[in-house]
C-alpha positions, -999 to 999 in steps of 0.1 A, spaced: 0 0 0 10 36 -3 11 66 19 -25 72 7 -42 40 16 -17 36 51 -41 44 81 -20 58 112 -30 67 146 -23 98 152 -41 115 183 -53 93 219 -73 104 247 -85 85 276 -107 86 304 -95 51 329 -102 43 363 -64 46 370 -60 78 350 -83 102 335 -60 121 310 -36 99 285 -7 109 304 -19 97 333 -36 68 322 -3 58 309 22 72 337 -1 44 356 -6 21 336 29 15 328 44 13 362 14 -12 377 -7 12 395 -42 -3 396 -75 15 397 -100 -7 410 -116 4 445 -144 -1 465 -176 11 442 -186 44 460 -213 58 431 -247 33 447 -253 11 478 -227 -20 474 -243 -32 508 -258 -61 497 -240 -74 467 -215 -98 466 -193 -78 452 -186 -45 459 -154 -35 440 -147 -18 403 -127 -3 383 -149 34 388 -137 64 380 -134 90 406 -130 126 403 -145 127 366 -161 164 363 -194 154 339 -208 189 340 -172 200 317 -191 178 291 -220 182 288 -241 215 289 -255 217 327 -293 226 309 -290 187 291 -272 173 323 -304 149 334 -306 139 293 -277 124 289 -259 97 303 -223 93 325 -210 71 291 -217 108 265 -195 125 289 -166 100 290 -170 95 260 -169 132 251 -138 139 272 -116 112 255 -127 119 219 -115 158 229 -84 144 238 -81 126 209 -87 158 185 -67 181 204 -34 159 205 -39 152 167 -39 189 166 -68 191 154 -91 225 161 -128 217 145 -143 248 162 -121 269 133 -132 242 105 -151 253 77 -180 229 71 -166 212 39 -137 194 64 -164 189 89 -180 167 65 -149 146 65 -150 135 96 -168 105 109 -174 90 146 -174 50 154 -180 47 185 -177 12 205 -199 1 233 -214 -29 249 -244 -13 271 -238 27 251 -266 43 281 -278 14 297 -277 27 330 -292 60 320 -322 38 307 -321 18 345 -322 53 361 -353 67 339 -373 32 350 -367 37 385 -376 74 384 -408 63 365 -422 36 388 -416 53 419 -445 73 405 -417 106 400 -429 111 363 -420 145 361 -384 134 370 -384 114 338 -362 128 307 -382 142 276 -350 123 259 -357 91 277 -359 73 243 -333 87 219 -309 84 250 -316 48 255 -310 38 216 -275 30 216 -268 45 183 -275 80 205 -243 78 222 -222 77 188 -245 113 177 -236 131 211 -198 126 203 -208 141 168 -224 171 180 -199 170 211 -172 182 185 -194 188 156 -183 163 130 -204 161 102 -194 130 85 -210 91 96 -217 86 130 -218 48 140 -222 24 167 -202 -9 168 -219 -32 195 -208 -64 195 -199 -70 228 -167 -75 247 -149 -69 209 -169 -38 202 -143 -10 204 -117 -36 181 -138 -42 155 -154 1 156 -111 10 154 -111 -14 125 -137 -6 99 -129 33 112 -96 26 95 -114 11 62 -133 44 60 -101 66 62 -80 39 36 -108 36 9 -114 80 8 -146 78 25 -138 94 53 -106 119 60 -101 116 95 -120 91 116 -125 99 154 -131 62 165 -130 50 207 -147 30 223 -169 38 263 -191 19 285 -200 30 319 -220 2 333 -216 5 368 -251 -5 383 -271 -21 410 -287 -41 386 -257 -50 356 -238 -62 390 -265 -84 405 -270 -101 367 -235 -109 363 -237 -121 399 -263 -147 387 -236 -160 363 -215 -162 390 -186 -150 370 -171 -119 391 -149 -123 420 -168 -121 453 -135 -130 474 -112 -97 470 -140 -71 485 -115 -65 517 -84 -56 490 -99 -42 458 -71 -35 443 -60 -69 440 -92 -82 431 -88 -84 393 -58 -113 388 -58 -124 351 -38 -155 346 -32 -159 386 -41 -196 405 -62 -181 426 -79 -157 402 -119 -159 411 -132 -141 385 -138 -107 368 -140 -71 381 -164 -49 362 -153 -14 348 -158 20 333 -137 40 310 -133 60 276 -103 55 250 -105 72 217 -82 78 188 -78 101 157 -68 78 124 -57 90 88 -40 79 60 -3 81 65 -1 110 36 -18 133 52 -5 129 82 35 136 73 17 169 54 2 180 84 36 175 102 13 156 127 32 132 151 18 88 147 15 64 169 13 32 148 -4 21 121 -37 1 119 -14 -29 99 -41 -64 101 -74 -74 120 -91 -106 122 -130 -120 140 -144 -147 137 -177 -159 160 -179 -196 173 -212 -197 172 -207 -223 202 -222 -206 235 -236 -172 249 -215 -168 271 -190 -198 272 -158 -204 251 -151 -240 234 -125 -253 258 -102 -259 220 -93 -220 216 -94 -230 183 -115 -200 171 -94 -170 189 -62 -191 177 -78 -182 141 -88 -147 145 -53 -141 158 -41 -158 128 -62 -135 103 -47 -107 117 -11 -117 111 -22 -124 74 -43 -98 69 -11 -72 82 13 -97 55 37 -107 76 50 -134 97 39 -148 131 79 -142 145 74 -106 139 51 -109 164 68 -93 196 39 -87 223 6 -95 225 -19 -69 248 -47 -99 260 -81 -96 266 -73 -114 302 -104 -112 319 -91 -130 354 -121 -159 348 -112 -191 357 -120 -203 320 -113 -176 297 -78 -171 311 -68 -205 307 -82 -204 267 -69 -176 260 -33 -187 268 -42 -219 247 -53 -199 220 -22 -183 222 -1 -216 218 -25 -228 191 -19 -198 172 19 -191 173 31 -224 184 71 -221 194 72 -188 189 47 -186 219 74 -193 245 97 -159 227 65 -139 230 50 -118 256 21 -101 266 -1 -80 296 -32 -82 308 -45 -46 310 -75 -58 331 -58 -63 359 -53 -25 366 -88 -7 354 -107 -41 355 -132 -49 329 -147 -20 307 -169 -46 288 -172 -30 249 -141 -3 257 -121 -31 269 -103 -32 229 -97 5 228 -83 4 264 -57 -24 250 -48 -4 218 -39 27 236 -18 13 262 -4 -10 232 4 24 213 18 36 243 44 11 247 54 14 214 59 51 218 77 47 245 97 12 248 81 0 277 57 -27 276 29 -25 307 23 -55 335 0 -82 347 -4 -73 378 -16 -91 411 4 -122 393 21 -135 420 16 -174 421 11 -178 380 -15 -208 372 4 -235 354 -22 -237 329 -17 -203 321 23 -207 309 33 -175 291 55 -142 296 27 -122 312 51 -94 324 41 -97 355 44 -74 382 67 -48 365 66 -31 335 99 -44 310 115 -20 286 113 -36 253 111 -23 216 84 -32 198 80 -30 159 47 -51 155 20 -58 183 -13 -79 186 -46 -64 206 -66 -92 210 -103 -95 223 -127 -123 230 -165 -118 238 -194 -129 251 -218 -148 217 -183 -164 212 -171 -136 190 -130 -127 186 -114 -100 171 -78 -94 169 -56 -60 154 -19 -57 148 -2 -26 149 35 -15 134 53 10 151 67 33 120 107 36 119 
């Protein structure tokens, strides 16, 4: 491809329980420091677990017009504070646009549960007879495609305006096709993240029914969320924002603008085994991970680090790793990767977006995150998971990869450019 069909990253902006700010996201995120705590935003009294990865200190009211406050919900203001990010350190100014540039740029926006939580809150309000509480925007604010139009009007882009919800692999595959739009002329810049924010009562006490998050950490939060770890006892729920700016490589060394990496291969691919289950083979997220290689046209060897979806479930943890081995074989043992999870715990539909900007991050600066809480490693879970302390390394070529709930698996590569 040339420098007009080569898609580059070239802004990031994040909003993370262990850093609101990229800067800080990162200046945590690289040296271990994790942000789950005890959830202080609803009465945890009677749940069985009572930790997340929330963010504190998180000024809505900077986002959103104090008029439409009640309208909207928390995820349209994380969401609009990390895509602002994203703009501004593109250097990018679209209040001084004229409307014909507007019109080439396009939102994809990735999210699990977009305003669930809003849509909880209306309900309650309703039936405990408090009508007049109740948004006028109830509706529009509940459709999930809503949240993907208030991040276009947030920064006025005029271009498409998309939601990408397919679960746990949402923000992946929204950063992908994002990058098909800017390579194929559709779009000039793409302003693509992914949020959720579905800290609830009731989103807690359902996955409690699965019994799938940890109920034995409550007392330490912060070691709560243990990917890969013997005693690991399931997952910690989360909350965050991660959004990028992408365009072709051309434009980009004309605008002087500084890159991050380049969108170089992606791969999904749905088992269409369980709703919630993985096949115990890894066979499918072996494969997505191998369509990415061969999409990006080159070798599995190049391969240097792997940021893993690591959820800290007993199961998924333990496929994942096979996966791993099923995919890359030898090379396996030479590789290594990080759980981000284990730091901001799990952001359901943002959790890909979280993984590519810490993954850019290490590439920009040589230092590849941890696993923490990974002190007593299960021996099913055999690979170089970093853990504990970050590890200065180079990295040339890098694999994101995300596995989901309906079975689904997405994977990206990215190339750091010389």
């Amino acid at each position: 491809m040339n420098e007009s069909t080569r898609v580059v990253v070239t802004g990031i902006g994040c909003v993370s329980p262990n850093g609101i700010g990229r800067e800080n996201f990162w200046e945590a995120t690289r040296n271990g420091v994790s942000g789950v705590k005890t959830i202080e935003s609803f009465d945890v009294a009677d749940l069985n677990c009572t930790i997340a990865g929330e963010i504190r200190d998180f000024d809505e009211d900077a986002h959103i017009d104090r008029k439409y406050r009640k309208h909207v919900s928390r995820a349209v203001a994380l969401a609009r504070a990390a895509a602002g990010e994203a703009l501004d350190d593109a250097g990018l100014d679209t209040a001084s646009m004229p409307l014909e540039e507007l019109r080439g740029i396009g939102v994809l926006v990735g999210s699990g549960g977009g305003s669930q939580v809003f849509t909880e809150d209306q309900y309650r309000l309703y039936y405990e007879s408090r009508e007049r509480e109740v948004s006028v925007y109830t509706v529009p604010t509940s459709t999930i495609g809503g949240l993907a139009s208030e991040v276009s009007m947030g920064c006025g882009a005029r271009g498409l305006s998309h939601i990408i919800s397919t679960g746990c692999t949402s923000s992946t595959d929204a950063f992908y096709y994002a990058s098909q739009h800017v390579r194929t002329g559709m779009l000039q810049t793409a302003l693509v993240g992914g949020v959720d924010a579905p800290l609830s009562y009731l989103i807690i006490r359902g996955f409690q029914l699965m019994r799938i998050m940890t109920t034995k950490w409550n007392h330490q939060p912060d070691r709560g969320s243990r990917p890969f770890s013997v005693n690991r006892s399931g997952f910690v729920i989360g909350e965050g924002s991660w959004f990028f700016t992408l365009e072709t490589l051309a434009r980009a060394k004309a605008r002087g603008a500084k890159i991050y990496g380049e969108v170089a291969g992606y791969g999904s691919n749905c088992e269409a085994y369980h709703r919630v289950r993985l096949d115990e083979g890894g066979e499918d997220p072996a494969l997505s991970m191998e369509m990415a290689v061969r999409n990006a046209g080159i070798e599995k060897r190049q391969i240097q680090y792997i940021n893993l979806h690591g959820t800290s479930t007993e199961l998924n943890d333990r496929i994942e790793t096979k996966a791993v081995r099923n995919c890359f074989g030898a090379h396996a043992d030479r590789l290594c990767g990080s759980a981000l999870k284990s730091m901001i715990g799990h952001p359901q539909g943002a959790s890909g977006a979280a993984g590519i900007a810490a993954t850019l991050l290490a590439m920009r600066d040589g230092v590849l995150p941890p696993t923490i809480n990974l002190d007593a490693p299960d021996p099913n879970c055999d690979l170089d998971y970093v853990a504990d302390i970050g590890r200065k390394q180079d990295l040339e070529f890098a694999l994101c990869n995300c596995i989901g709930f309906g079975s689904k698996n997405s994977s990206l590569v990215l190339r750091k450019l010389a």
